[in-house]
C-alpha positions as CSV (number, residue, x, y, z in Angstrom):
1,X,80.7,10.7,130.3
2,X,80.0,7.5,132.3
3,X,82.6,4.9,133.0
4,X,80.8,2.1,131.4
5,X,80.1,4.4,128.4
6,X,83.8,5.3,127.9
7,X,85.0,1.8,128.1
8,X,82.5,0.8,125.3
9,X,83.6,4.0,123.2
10,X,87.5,3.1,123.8
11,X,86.3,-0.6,122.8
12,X,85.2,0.7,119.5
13,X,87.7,3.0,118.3
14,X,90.3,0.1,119.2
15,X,87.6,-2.3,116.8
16,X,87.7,0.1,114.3
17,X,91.3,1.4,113.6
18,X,92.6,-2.6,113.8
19,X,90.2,-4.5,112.1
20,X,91.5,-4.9,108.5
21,X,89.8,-3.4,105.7
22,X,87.7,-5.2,103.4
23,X,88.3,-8.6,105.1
24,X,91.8,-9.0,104.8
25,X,93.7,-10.1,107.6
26,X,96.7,-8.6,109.5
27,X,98.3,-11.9,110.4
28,X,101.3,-12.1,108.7
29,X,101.9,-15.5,106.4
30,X,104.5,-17.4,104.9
31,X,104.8,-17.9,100.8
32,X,106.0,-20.9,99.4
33,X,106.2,-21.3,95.1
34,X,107.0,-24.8,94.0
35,X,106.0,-26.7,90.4
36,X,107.7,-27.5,87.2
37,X,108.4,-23.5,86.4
38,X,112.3,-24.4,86.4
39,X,114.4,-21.4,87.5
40,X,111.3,-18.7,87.3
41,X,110.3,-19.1,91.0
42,X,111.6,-15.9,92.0
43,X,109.9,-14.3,89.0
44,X,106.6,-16.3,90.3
45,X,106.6,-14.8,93.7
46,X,107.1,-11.4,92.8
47,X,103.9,-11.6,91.5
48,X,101.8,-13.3,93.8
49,X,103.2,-12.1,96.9
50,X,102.2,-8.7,96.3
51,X,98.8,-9.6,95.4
52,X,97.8,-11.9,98.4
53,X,99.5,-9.3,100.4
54,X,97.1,-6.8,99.0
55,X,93.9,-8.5,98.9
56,X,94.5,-11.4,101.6
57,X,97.1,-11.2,104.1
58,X,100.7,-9.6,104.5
59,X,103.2,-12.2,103.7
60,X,106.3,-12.0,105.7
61,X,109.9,-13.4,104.2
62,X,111.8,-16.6,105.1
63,X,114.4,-16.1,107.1
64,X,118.0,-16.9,105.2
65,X,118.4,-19.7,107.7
66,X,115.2,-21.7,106.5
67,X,112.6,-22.8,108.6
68,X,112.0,-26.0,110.6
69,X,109.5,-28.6,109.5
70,X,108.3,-28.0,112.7
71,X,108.1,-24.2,112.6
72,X,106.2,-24.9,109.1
73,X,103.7,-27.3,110.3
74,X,102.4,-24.7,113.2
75,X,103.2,-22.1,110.8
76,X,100.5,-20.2,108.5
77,X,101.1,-19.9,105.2
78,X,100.0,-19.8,100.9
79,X,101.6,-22.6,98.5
80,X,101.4,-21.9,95.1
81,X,101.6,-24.9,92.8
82,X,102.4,-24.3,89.2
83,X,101.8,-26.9,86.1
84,X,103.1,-26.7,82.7
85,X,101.4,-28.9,80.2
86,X,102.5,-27.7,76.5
87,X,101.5,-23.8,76.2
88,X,99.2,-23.9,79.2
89,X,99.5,-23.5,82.5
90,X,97.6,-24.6,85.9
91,X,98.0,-22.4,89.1
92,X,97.2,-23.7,92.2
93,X,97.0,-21.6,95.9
94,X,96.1,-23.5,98.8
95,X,96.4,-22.2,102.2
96,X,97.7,-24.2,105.9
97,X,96.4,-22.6,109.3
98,X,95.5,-19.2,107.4
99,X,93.6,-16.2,108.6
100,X,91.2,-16.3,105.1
101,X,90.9,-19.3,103.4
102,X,92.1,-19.6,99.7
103,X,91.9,-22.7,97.9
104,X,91.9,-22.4,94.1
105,X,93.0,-23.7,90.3
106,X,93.3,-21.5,87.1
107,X,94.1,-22.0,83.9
108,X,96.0,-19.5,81.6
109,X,97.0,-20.0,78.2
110,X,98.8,-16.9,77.8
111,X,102.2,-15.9,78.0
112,X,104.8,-15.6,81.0
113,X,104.9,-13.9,83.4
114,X,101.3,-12.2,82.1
115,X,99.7,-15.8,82.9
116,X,101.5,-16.0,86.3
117,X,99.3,-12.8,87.5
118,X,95.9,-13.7,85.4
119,X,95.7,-17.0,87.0
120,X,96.4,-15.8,90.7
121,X,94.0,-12.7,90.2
122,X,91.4,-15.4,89.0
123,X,91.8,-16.8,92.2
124,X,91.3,-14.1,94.3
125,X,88.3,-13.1,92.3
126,X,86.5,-16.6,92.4
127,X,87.4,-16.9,96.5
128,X,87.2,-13.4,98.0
129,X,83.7,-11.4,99.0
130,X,81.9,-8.7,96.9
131,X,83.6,-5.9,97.8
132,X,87.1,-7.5,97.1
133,X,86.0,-8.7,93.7
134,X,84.7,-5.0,93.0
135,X,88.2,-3.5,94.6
136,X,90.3,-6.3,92.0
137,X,88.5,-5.3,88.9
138,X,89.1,-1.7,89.6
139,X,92.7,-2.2,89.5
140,X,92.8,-5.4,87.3
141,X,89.9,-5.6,85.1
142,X,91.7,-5.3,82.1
143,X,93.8,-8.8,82.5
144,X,90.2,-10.2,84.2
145,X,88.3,-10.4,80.8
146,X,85.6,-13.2,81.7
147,X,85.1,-12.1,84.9
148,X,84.9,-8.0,85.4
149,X,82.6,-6.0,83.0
150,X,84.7,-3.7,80.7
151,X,84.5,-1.5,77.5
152,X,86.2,-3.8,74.3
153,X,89.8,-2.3,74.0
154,X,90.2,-3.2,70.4
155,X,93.8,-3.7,68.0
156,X,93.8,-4.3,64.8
157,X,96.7,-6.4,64.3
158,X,98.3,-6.7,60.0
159,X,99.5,-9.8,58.5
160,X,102.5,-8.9,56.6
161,X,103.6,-9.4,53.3
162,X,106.3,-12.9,53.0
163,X,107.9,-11.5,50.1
164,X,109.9,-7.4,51.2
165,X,109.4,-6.0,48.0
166,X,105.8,-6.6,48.4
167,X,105.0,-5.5,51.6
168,X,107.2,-2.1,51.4
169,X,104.5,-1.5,48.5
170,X,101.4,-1.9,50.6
171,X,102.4,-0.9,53.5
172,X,101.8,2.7,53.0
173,X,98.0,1.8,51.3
174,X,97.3,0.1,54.9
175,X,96.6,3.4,56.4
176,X,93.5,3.8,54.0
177,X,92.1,0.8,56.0
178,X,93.0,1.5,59.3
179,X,91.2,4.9,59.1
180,X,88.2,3.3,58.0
181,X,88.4,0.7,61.3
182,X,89.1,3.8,63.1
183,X,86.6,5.7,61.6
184,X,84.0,3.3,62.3
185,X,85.4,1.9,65.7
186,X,85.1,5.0,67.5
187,X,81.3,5.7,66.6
188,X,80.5,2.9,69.0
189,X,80.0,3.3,72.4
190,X,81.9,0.9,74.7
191,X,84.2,-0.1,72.3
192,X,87.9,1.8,72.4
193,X,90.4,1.6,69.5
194,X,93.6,1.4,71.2
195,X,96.0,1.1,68.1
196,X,97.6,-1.1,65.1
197,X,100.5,-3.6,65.0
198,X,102.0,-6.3,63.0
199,X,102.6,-9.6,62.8
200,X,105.4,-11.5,60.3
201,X,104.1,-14.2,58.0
202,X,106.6,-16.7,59.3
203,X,105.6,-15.9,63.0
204,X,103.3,-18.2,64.8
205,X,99.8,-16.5,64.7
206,X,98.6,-17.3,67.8
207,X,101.8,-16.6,70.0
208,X,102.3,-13.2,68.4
209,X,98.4,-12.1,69.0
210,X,98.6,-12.7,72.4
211,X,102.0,-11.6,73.0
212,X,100.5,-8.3,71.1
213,X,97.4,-7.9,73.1
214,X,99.1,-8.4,76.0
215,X,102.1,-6.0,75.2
216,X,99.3,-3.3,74.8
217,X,96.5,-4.3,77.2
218,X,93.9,-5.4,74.6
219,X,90.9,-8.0,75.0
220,X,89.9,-8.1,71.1
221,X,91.4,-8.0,68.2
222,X,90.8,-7.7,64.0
223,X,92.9,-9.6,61.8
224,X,94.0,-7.8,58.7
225,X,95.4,-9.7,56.0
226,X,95.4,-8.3,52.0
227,X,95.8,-10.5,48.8
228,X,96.2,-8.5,45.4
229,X,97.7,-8.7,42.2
230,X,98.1,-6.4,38.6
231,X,97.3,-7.7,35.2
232,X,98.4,-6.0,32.0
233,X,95.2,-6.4,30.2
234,X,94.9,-3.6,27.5
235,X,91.2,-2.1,26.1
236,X,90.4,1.4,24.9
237,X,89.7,2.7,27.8
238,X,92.8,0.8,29.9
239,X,95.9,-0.8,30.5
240,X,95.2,-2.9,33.3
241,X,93.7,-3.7,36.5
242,X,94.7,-3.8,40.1
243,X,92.6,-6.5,42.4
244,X,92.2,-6.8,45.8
245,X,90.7,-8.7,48.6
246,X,90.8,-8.2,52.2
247,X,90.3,-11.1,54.5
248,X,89.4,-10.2,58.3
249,X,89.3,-12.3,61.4
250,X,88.7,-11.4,65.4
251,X,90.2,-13.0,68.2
252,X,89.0,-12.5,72.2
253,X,90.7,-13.7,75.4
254,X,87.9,-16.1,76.9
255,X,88.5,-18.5,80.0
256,X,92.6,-17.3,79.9
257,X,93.6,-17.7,76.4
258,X,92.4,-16.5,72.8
259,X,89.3,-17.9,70.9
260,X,88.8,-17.2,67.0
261,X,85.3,-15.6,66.7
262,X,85.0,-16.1,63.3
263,X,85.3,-13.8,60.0
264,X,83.8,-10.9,57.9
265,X,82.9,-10.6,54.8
266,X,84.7,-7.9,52.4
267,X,83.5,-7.8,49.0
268,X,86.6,-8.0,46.4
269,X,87.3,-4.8,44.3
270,X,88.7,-4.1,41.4
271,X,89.6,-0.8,39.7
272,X,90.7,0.1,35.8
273,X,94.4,1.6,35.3
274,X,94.4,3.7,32.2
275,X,98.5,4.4,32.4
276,X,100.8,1.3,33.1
277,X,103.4,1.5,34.8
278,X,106.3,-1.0,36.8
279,X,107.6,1.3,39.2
280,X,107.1,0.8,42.8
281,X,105.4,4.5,42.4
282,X,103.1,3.0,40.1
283,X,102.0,0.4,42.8
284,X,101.5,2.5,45.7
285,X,99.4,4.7,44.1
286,X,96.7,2.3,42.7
287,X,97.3,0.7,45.9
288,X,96.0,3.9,47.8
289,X,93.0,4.0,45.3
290,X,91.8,0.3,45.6
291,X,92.2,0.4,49.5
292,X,90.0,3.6,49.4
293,X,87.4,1.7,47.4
294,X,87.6,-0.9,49.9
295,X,86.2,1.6,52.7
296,X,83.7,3.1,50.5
297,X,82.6,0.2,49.8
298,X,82.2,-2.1,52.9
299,X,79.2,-2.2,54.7
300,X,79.1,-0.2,58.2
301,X,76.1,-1.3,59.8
302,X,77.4,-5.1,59.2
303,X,81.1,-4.3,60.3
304,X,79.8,-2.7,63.2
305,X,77.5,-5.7,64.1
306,X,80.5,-7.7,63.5
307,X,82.7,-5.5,66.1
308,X,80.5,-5.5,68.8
309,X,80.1,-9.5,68.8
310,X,83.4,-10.2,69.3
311,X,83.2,-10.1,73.1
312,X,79.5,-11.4,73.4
């Protein structure tokens, strides 16, 4: 082989094994965390030193003896600002003398330290090139729900009863309904049922949904909440009646925290009891039926309409 040609050769295998994949620089960088986050800084960057590390630059450690002002003014490194205002929070990372530049705000209405890592992965997505952004929804596209494309990972999340005695009676008539969601959930394409919960009556609504879809990695969810009563109300044919209306509402993460997309409409159904009874027996079992009229009864095609817009 000719000299010149094994120079050039040597050249290129020295290009290729040490320039850093996909953009991201080998030059190490301090970290520094600062904002109104009280005693959580630690917490903070655990979480966003791995990710710039990953996707920007390695971030090398402070030594235990500090660093000049000196040392940090010809030093490179990522500050990350954090905000508080009532439940949200605004993320800031600006960079100082750094190999890729990151400069960028998020907001994140969701809970710590989820919000912590939504907002910097934001970040990253909104200042990093195409194949980056491809490479962080691989491995993060479920927290990044406005900004990597994704199947609907749907929950349906109960409203329980206030009252005990009450809600250990219709517990058990629940699963009637959640088969029919089920039923109906997994006969669309790009949608995934991913499981039930519940949330207490005296709980904040909002806190517990997100804590929930968090918790379990979902982007959508269905709101389940039952009213019904018996009346005594004797004919020649029955004793009474058993009512029931089911109310159901979705909720989305958009733009990093949860948006009400509105409600469905389930007709109310009654049904005819032709042996009264007061036992907690009794109640379960007409229960069971009227939820299993429910199903029947709703309509499909609208429900599944109704599915599919919540993350339109």
């Amino acid at each position: 082989m000719k000299p010149h040609l094994s120079s050039l050769l040597t050249l290129f295998l020295f290009l290729f094994l040490t320039f850093p994949l996909f953009g991201q620089s080998k030059k190490e960088c301090y970290l520094f965390v600062g904002g109104n986050i009280g005693e959580q800084k630690g917490v903070v960057d655990k979480i966003v030193r791995p990710l710039i590390s990953s996707f920007v630059s390695p971030i090398k450690n402070v030594p235990p003896s500090g660093i000049t002002s000196s040392e940090q003014q010809s030093s490179c490194f990522y500050e990350v600002s954090i905000t508080m205002v009532d439940d949200s929070m605004n993320l800031s990372i600006t960079g100082q003398r750094t190999p890729v530049n990151l400069n960028g705000v998020s907001k994140s209405n969701r809970s710590f330290p989820d919000n912590v890592r939504h907002s910097t992965l934001r970040i990253l997505y909104n200042e990093l090139s195409k194949t980056q952004k491809q490479e962080i929804c691989q491995k993060y596209g479920e927290l990044l729900i406005d900004e990597c494309p994704q199947n609907q990972r749907l929950i349906v999340v109960f409203l329980k009863e206030s009252d005990r005695n009450r809600e250990s009676v219709v517990k058990e008539s629940r699963k009637n309904l959640v088969s029919g969601f089920e039923s109906l959930v997994g006969s669309i394409e790009g949608v995934d049922f991913i499981g039930v919960s519940e949330i207490g009556s005296n709980e904040s609504l909002e806190d517990s949904l997100i804590r929930i879809m968090d918790e379990r990695g979902s982007n959508s969810s269905l709101l389940v909440s039952t009213e019904w009563e018996f009346q005594k109300q004797e004919t020649s044919m029955w004793k009474g009646l058993v009512s029931m209306t089911v109310s159901l509402d979705s909720y989305s993460f958009r733009d990093g925290g949860l948006v009400n997309r509105g409600g469905f409409p389930i007709e109310p159904q009654r049904i005819p009891i032709r042996k009264w009874g007061k036992t907690k027996s009794f109640q379960k079992k007409n229960l069971q039926r009227i939820t299993k009229k429910i199903t029947s009864k709703w309509s499909d095609s609208d429900l599944r309409d109704f599915v599919l817009s919540i993350n339109n």
